[in-house]
C-alpha positions in Angstrom: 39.7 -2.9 -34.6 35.6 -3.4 -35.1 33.0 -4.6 -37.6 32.0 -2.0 -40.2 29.4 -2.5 -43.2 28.8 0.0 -45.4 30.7 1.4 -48.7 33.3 -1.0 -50.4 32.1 -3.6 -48.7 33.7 -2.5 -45.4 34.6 -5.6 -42.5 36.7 -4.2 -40.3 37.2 -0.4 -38.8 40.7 0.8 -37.6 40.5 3.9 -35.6 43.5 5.2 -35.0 42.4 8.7 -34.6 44.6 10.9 -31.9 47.6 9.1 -32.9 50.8 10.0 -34.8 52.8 8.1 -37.1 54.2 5.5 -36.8 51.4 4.3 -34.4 48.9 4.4 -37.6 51.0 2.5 -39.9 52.2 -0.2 -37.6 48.4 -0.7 -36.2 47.4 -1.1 -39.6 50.4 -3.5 -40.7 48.9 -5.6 -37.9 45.4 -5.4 -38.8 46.0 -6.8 -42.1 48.5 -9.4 -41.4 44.8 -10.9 -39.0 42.7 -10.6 -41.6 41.8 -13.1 -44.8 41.8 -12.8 -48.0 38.7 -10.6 -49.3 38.9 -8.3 -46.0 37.8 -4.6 -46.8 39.7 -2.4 -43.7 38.3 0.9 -43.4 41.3 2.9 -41.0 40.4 6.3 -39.8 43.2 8.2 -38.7 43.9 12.3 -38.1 48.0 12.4 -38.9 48.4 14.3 -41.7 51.4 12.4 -42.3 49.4 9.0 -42.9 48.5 10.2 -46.3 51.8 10.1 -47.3 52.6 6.9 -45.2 49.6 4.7 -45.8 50.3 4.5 -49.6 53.6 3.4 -49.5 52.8 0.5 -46.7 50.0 -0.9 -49.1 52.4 -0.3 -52.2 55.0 -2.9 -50.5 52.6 -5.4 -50.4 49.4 -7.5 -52.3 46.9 -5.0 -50.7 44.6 -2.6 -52.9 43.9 0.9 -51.8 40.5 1.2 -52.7 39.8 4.7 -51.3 41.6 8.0 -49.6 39.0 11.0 -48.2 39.6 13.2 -46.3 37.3 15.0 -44.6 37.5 18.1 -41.6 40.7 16.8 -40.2 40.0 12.7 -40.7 41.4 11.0 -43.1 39.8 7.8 -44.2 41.8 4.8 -45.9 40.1 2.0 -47.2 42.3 -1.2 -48.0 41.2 -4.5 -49.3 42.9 -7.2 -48.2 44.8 -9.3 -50.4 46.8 -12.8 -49.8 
């Protein structure tokens, strides 16, 4: 996980490109349980299977999808983080 900036506020970048469920998912379960409150995680990610993944791991919880692109084979999620 690294620093981001730009769009939504972006704090954090999750690359998880190359990797298939349920790698994405779990990485990003993980990166949000570290972060605080206020957070924006940008995860990139190239499963086709994370679009219908991702939505249903930030449903269970107090997390707001704030975005879903996706772009030439990458799929972008950003997710703020909420407490």
């Amino acid at each position: 996980m690294g620093e981001a900036g730009e769009g939504h506020g972006i704090t954090h970048r999750l690359d998880v490109l190359g990797f298939n469920c349920p790698v994405p998912v779990a990485k990003t379960r993980e990166a949000l349980e570290e972060l605080a409150n206020g957070n924006v995680l940008e995860v990139l990610a190239d499963d086709p299977e994370t679009l219908q993944d991702m939505p249903l791991l930030i449903g269970r919880g107090p997390h707001a999808l704030l975005e879903v692109n996706k772009e030439e084979g990458e799929i972008r999620f950003v997710i703020e983080v909420k407490a």
